[in-house]
KOLDOPA-858612 format. One record per atom (N, C-alpha, C): residue in three letters; x, y, z negated. Coordinates in steps of 0.001 Angstrom, whole numbers, plus 500000, padded with zeros to 6 digits. Atoms other than C-alpha are relative to their C-alpha. Layout:
ALAXYZ...
***
This chain:
UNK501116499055499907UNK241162444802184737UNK500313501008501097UNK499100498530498534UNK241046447082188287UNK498482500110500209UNK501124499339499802UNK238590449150189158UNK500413499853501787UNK499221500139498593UNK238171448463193039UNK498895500963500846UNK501143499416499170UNK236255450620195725UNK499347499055501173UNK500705501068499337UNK233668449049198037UNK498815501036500617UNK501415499498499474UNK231162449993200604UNK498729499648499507UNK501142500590500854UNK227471450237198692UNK498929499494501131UNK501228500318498925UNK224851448106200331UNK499184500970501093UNK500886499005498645UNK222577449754203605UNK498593499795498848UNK500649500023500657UNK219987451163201780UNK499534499143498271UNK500272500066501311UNK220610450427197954UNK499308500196499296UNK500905499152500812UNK218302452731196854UNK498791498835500060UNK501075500699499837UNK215296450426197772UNK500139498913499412UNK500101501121500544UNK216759447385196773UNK500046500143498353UNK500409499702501546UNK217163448542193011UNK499032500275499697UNK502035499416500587UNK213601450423192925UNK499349498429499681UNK500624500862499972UNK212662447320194079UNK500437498771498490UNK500018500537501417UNK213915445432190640UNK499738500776498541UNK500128498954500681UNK212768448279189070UNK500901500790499196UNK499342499049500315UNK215498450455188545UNK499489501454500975UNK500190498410498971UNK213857454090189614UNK500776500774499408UNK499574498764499993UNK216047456147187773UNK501919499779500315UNK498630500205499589UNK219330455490189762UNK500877500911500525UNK498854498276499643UNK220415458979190563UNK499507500823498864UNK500738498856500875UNK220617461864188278UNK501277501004500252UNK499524498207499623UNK221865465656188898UNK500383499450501016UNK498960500175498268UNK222422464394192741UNK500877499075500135UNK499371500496499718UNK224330462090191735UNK500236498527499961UNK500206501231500620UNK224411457834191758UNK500335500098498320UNK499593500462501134UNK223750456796188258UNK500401498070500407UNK499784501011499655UNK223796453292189650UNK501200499929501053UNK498977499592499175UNK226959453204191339UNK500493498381500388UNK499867501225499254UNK227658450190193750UNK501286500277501163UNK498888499842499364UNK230590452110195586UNK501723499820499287UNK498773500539500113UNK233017450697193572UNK499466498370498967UNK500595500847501168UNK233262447645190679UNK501642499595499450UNK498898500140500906UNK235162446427187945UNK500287498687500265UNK499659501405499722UNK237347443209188415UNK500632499416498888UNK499685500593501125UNK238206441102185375UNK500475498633499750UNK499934501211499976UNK240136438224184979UNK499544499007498518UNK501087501299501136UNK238531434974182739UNK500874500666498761UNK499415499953501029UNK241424435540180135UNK499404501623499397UNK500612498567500705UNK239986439561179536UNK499218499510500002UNK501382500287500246UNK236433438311179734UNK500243499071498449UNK500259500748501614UNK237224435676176801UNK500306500888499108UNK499411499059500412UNK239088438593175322UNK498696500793499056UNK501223499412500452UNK235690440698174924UNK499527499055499561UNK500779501056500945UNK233596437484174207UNK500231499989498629UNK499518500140501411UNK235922436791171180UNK499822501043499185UNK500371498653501214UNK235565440351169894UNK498870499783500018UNK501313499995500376UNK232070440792170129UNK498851498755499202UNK500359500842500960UNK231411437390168470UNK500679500574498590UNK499690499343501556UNK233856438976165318UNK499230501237499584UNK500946498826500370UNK231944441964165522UNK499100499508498979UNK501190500533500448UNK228877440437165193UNK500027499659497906UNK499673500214501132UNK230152438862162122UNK500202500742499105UNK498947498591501090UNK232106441955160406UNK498375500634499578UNK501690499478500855UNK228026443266160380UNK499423499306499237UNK500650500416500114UNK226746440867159376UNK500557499731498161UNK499461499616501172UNK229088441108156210UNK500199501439499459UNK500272498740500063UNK228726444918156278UNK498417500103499540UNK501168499703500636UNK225026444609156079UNK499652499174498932UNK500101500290501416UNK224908442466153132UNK500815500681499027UNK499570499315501011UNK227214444727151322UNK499311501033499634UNK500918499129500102UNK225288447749151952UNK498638499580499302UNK501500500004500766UNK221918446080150608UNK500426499530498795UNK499364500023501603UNK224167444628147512UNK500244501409499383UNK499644498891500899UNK225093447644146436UNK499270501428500260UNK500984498883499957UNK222262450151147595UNK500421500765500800UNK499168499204499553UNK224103452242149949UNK499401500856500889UNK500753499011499158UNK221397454083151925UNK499823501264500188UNK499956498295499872UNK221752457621151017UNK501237500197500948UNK498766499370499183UNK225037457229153284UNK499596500269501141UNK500673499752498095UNK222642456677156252UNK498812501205500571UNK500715498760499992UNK220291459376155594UNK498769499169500216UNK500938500804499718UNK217880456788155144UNK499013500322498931UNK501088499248501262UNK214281458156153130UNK500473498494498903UNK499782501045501428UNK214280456161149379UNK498870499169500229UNK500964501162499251UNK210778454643150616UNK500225498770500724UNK499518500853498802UNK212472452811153509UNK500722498997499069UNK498860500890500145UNK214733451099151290UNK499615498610499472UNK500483501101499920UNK212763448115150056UNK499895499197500933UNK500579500360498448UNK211226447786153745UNK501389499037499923UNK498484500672499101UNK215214446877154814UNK500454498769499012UNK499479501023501070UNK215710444901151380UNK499249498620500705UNK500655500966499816UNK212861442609152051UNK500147499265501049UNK499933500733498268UNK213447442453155905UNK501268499227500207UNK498273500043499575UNK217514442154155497UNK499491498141499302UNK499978501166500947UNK216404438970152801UNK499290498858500987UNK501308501109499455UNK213259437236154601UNK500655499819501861UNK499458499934498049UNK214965437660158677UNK498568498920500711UNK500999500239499473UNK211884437999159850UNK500081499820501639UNK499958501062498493UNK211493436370163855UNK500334501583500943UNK499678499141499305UNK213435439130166149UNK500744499262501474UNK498850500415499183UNK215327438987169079UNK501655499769499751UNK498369499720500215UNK218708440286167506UNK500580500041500409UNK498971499596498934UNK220103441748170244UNK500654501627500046UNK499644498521500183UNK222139444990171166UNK501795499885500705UNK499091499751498698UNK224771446469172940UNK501487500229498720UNK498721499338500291UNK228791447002171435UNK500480500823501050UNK498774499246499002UNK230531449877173133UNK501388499637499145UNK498440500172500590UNK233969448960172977UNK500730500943500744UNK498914499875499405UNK237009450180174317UNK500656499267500310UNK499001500927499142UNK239314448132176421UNK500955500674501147UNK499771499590498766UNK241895448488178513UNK501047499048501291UNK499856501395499230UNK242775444871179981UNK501175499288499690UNK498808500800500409UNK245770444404177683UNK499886499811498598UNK500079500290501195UNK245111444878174191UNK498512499402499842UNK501221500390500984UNK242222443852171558UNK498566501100500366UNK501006498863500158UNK239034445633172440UNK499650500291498260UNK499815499313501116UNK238232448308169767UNK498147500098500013UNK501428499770499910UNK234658448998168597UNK499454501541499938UNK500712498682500685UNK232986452415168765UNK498768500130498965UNK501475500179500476UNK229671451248167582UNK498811499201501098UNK500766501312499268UNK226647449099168179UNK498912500462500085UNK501714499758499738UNK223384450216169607UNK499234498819500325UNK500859501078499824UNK221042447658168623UNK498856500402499531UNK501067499563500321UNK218161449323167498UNK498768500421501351UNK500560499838498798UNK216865450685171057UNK501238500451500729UNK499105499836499702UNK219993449645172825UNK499513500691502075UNK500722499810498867UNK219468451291176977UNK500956499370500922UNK499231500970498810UNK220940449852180201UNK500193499056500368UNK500571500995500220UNK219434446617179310UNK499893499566501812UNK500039500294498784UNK217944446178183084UNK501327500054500909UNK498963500147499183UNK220988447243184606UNK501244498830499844UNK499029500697500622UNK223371444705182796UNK499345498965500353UNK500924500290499971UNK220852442471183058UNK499444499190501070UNK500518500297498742UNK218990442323186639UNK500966500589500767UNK499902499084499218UNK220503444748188713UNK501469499784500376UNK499050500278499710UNK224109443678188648UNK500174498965500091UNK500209501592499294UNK223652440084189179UNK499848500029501514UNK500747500273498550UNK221371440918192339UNK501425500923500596UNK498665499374499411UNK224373443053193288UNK501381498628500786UNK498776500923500215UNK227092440338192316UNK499087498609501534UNK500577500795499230UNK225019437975194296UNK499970499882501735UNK499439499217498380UNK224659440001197720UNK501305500321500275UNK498574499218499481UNK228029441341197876UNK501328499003499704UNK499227500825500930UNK230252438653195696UNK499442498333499692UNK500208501073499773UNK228212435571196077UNK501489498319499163UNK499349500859500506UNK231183433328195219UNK500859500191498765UNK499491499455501002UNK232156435046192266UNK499226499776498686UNK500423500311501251UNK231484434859188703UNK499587501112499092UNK500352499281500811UNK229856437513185955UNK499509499629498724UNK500693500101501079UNK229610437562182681UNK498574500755499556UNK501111499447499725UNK226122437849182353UNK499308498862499589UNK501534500865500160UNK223383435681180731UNK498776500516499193UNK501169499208501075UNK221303438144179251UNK498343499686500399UNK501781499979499329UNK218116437433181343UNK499590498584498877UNK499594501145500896UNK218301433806180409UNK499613499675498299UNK499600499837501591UNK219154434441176676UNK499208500465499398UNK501264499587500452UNK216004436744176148UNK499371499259500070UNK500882500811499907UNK213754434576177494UNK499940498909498730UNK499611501199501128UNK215177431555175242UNK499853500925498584UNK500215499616501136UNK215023433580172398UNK498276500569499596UNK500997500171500280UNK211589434653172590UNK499070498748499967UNK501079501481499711UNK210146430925173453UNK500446499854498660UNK499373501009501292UNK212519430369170053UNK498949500953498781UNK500821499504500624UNK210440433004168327UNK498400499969499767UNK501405499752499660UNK206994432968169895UNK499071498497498741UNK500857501062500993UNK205803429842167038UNK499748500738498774UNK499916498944501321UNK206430432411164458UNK500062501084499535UNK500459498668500091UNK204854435349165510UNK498486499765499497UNK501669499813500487UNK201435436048164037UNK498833499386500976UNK500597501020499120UNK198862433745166036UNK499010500995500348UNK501007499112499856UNK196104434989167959UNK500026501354500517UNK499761498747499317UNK197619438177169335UNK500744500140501135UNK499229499707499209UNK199137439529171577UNK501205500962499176UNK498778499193500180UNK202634441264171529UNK500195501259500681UNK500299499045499035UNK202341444562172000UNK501958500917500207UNK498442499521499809UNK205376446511173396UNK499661501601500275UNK500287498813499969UNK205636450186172937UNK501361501069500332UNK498674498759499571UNK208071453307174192UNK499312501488500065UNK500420498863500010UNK207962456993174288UNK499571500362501389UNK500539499444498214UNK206449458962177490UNK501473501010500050UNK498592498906499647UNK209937460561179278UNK500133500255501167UNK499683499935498022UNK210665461782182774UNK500699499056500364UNK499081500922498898UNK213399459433184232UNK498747498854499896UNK500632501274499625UNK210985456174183659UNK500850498989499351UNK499034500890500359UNK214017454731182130UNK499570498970498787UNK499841500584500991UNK212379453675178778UNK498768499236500685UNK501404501091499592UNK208877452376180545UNK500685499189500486UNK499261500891499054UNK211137450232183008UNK500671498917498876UNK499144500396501208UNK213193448901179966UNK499533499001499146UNK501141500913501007UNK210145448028178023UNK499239499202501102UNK500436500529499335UNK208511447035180787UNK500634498412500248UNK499262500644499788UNK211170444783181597UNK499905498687499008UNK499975501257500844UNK211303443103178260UNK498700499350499559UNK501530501229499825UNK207662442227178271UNK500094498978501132UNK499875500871499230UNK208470440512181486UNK500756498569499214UNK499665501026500296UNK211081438381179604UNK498965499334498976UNK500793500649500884UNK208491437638177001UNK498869499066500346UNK500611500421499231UNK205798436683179273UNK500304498591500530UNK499819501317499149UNK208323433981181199UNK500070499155499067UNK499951500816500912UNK208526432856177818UNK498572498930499067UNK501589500675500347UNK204750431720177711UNK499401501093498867UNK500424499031500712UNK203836435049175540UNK499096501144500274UNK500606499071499534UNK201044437461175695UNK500414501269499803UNK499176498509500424UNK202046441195175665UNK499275500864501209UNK500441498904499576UNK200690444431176327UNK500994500964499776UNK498695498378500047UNK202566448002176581UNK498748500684500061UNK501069498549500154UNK200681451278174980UNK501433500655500232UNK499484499430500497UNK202679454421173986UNK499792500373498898UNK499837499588501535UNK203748455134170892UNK499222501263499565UNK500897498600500269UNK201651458360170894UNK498534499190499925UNK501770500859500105UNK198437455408171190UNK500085499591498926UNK500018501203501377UNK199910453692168239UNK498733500436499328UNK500851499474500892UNK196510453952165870UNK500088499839499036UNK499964500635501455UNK195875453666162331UNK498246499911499354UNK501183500221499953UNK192402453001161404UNK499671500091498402UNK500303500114501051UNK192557453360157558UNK500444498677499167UNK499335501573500808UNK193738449178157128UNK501140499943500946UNK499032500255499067UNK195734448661159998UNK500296500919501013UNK499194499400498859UNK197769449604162960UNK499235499486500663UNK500733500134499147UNK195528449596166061UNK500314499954501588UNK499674499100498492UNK195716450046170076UNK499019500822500587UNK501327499215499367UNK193555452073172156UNK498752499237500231UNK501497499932499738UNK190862449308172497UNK499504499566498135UNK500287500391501590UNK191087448999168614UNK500036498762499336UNK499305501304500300UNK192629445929168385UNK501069499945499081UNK498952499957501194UNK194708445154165182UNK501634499628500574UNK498189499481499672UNK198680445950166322UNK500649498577498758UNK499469500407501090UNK200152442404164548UNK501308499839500245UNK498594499964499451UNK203491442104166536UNK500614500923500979UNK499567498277498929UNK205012445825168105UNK501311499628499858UNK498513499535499381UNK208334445740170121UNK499479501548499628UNK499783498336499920UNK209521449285169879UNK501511500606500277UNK499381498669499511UNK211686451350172392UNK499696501258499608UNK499940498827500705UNK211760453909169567UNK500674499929499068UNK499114500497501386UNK214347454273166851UNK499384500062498966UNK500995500395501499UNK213110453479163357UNK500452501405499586UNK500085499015500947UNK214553456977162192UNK499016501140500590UNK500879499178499991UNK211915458295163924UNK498821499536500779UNK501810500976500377UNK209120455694163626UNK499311500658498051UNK500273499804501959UNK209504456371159376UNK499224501575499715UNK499857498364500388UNK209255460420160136UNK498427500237500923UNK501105499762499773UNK206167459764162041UNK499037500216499148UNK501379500394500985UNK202352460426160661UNK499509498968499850UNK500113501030500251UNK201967456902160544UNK500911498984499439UNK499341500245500595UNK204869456366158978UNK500204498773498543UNK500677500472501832UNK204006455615155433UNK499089498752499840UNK500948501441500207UNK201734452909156295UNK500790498572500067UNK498751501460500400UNK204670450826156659UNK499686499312499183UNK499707500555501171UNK204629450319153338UNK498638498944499819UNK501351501314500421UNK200793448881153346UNK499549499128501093UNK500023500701498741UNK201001446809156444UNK501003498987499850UNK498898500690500143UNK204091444957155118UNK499427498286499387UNK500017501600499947UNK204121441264155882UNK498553499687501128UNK501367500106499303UNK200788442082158230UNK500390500370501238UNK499318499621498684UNK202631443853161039UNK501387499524500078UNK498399500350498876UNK205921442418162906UNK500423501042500752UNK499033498762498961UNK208562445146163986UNK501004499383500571UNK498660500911499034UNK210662443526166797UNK500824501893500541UNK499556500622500753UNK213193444687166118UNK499686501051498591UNK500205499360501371UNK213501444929162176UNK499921501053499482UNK499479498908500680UNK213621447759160115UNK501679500205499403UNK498726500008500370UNK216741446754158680UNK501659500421501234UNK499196498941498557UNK218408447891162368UNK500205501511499932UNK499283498518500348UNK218658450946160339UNK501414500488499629UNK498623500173500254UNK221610450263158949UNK501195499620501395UNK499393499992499394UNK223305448807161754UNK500179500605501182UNK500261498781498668UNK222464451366164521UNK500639501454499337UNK499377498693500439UNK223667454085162144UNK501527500040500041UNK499009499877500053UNK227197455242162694UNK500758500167498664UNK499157500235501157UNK227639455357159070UNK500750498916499565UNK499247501475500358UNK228600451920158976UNK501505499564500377UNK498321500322499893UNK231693452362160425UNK501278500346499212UNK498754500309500985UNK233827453175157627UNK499445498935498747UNK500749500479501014UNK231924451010155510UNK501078498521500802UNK498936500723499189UNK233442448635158206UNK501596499795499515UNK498355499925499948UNK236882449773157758UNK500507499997498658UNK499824499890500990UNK236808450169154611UNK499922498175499462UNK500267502063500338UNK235668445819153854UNK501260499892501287UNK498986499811498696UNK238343445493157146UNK501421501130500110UNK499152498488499245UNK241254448428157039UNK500935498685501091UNK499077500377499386UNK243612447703159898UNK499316498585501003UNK499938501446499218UNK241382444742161765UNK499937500382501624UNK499521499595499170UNK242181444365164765UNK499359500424501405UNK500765500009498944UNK239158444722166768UNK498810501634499368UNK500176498923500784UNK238305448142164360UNK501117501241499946UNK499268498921500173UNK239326451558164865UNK499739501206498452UNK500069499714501435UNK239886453351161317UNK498794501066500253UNK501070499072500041UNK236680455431160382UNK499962500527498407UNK500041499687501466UNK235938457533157363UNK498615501354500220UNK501439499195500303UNK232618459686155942UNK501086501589499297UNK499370498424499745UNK235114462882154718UNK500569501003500682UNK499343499551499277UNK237421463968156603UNK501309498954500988UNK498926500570499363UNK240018462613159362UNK500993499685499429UNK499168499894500526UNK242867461006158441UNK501611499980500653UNK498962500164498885UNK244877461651161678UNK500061501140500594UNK500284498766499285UNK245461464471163758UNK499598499801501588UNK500391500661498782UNK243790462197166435UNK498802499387499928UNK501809500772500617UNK239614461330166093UNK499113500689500609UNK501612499853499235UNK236524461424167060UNK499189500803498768UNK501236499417500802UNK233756463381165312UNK498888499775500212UNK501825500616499097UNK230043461586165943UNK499507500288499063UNK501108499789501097UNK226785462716163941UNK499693498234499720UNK500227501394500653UNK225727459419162382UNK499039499080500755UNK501187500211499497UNK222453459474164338UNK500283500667501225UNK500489499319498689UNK223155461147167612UNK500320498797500979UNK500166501108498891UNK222301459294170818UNK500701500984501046UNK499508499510499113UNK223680459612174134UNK501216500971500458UNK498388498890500035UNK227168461548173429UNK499809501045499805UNK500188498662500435UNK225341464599172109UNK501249500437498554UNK499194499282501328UNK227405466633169683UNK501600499232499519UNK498714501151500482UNK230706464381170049UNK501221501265500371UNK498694498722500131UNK234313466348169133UNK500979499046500430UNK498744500472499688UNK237155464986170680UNK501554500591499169UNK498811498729500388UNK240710466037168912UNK500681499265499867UNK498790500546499832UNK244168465219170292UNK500955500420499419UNK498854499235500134UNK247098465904168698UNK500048501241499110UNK500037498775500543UNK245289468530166628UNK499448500973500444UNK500055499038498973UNK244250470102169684UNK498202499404500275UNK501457500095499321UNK240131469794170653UNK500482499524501479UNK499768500780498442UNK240310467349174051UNK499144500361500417UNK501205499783499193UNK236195467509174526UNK498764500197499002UNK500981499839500870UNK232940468222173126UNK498699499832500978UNK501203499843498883UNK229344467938174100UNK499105500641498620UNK501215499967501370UNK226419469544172221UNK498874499434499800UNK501549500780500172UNK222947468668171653UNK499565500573498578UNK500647499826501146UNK220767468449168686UNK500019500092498322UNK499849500671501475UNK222545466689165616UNK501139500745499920UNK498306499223500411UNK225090469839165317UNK499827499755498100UNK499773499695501814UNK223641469902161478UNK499816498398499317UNK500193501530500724UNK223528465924160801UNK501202499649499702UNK499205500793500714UNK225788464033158536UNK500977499520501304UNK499011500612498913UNK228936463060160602UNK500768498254499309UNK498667500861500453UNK231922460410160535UNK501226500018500631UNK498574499552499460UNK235362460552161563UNK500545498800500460UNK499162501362499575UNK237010457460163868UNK500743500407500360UNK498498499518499533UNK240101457140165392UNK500101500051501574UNK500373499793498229UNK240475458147169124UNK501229499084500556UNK499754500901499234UNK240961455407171620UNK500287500333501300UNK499613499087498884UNK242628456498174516UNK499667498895501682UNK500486500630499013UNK240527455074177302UNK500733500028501532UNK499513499672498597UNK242078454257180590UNK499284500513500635UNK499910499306498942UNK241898455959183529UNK500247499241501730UNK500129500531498617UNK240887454524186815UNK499186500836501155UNK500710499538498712UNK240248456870190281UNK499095501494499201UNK500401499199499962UNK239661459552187965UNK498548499986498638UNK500904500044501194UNK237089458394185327UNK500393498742499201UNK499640500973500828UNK236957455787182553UNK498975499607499226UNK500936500546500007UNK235459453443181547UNK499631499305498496UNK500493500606501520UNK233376451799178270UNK499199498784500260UNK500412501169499813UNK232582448448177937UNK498466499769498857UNK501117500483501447UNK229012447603176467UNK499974498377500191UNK500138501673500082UNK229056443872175550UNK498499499728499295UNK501486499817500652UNK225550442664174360UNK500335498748499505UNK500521500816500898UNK224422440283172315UNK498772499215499799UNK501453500415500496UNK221103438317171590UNK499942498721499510UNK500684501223501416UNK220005436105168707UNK501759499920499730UNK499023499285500648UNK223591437597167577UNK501077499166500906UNK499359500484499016UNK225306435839170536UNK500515500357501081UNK499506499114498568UNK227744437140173545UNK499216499516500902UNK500897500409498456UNK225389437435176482UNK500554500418501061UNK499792499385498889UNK227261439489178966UNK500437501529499785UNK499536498660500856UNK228071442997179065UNK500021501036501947UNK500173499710498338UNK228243445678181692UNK500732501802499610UNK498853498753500119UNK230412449159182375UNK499794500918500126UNK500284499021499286UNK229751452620182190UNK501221500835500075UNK499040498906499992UNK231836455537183356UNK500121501179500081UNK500092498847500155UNK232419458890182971UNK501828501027499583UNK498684499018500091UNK235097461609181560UNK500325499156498803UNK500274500346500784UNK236149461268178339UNK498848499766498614UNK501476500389500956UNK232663461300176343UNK499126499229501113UNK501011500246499406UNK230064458860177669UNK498492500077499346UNK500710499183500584UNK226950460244177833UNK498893499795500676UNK500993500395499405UNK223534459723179326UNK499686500335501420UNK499788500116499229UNK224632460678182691UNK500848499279500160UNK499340500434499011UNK227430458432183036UNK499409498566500831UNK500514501096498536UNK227368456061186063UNK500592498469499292UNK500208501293499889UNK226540452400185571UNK501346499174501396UNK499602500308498926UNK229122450457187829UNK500319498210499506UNK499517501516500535UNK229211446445188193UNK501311499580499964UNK498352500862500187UNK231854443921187454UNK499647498473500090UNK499480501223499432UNK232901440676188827UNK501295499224499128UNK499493500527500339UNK234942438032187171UNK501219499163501314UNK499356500910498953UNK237980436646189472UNK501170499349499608UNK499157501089500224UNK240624434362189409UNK499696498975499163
***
């Protein structure tokens, strides 16, 4: 694993817009970063593969324990919701089932897991499109782990018989400045599309409700909604509640039951079915049991409100919103250090399968500025 520097293409900027990445700088500075890349030999690439296939698994025995034994008040999940996830976790209703692992790695041991954003995982396009067309221009004879384009597609053609007939697929996201979540969604209607699928994009502020059903703006019955929006705050909407009388009439790509596994509570739930495995860093819902851990709200996105503490000693912090939400306590992974920053591996997944994966970097918290940088497979 080497982080290498490299002159970035003549005029970069254009060629990403042009695959629709517009939000590739932020505070001044590349978020898309093409002046350096990560180099990985096959034996680390199988390395990640192999974890993120056990991952996969360790949830997939995590979320049947949690719906055996009721365990939702750990996620701060309403008592309403909890059927929704029973029924959905039982019936695996037609999704993509994809999503990102941040791991830790550092090109000699076992990658470690922080957690899995699969609910509205982001950086999708960049992992995706954007470092291929890179790998391609610059690296041509080189190799990337990377079949995520691919892998969507195939998974929606594998779905599209056993979505609700007669509709279209509508795909929905919030309205935000960068463009990042329209592009995103945008994006994955494209893969749906090559997949012979009809699909529209509203915003979630159009979603309607009409008294029977979920609607769009030309008042068309809503029977299959993607949603670039997290379910813990689809449920807390005013349309919320209709969940409950729409059930088995509307399709949520993805499930409801992505409540559970998008919540950071699951990671001692993890460690706890798992202590000591080897691709699991110890986690717990009271208190630390090291004088070395992480502190994450359960629900915060983007590295808001994360406590770093070395030795006893506070390393880093960031704030944000979820200072008063339910926490958990992991064990701190001491990320290498390359040129000054370091780096986190997101590996993805779809139809619960390694697709590829792609690198961001930053200090020690990564956080919704850090920089995107590709990686190349060699030797």
């Amino acid at each position: 694993m080497q982080r290498i520097a490299v002159p970035p293409r003549l005029d970069w900027e254009a060629k990403v817009e042009a695959l629709g990445l517009v939000w590739h700088t932020a505070a001044g500075a590349p978020y898309w970063n093409e002046s350096a890349y990560y180099a990985f030999t096959l034996d680390e690439i199988d390395r990640i593969e192999a974890a993120t296939r056990t991952l996969y698994s360790l949830f997939l025995e995590a979320g049947d324990y949690v719906v055996s034994q009721r365990l939702y008040d750990r996620f701060d999940i309403p008592e309403w919701c909890w059927p929704l996830i029973e029924d959905a976790w039982k019936a695996e209703p037609p999704a993509l089932n994809y999503g990102r692992f941040d791991l830790g790695f550092d090109g000699h041991g076992t990658p470690k897991l922080f957690e899995f954003n699969c609910d509205t995982p982001t950086s999708l396009v960049e992992a995706a499109v954007i470092q291929w067309d890179w790998k391609e221009a610059v690296f041509p004879g080189c190799d990337q782990f990377n079949s995520l384009h691919d892998r969507l597609i195939a998974k929606w053609r594998d779905i599209g018989p056993y979505l609700p007939p007669g509709a279209p697929v509508h795909f929905t996201h919030a309205r935000e400045s960068t463009g990042e979540e329209a592009v995103t969604t945008a994006y994955l209607m494209d893969t749906a599309r090559s997949a012979g699928l009809a699909a529209e994009g509203l915003l979630i502020s159009d979603v309607g409700w009409d008294g029977r059903r979920f609607v769009d703006l030309q008042n068309r019955e809503i029977r299959t909604l993607y949603h670039l929006y997290p379910w813990e705050w689809l449920v807390k909407e005013p349309f919320g509640r209709h969940l409950l009388e729409t059930q088995g009439r509307t399709l949520w790509i993805e499930p409801i039951w992505k409540m559970i596994w998008s919540n950071k509570a699951i990671l001692p739930i993890l460690w706890d079915l798992h202590p000591r495995h080897e691709n699991l860093l110890w986690a717990t819902r009271d208190r630390p049991v090291s004088v070395s851990y992480v502190r994450k709200p359960i629900l915060a996105r983007e590295g808001a409100n994360i406590r770093l503490v070395k030795d006893g000693r506070d390393l880093a912090a960031t704030d944000g919103s979820y200072a008063d939400a339910p926490v958990v306590y992991q064990g701190l992974y001491d990320l290498p250090e390359f040129d000054g920053v370091r780096p986190v591996i997101g590996s993805w997944v779809v139809d619960g399968e390694p697709a590829g994966m792609g690198v961001r970097e930053d200090g020690l918290i990564t956080g919704n500025l850090s920089r995107f940088t590709p990686h190349i497979i060699y030797g």
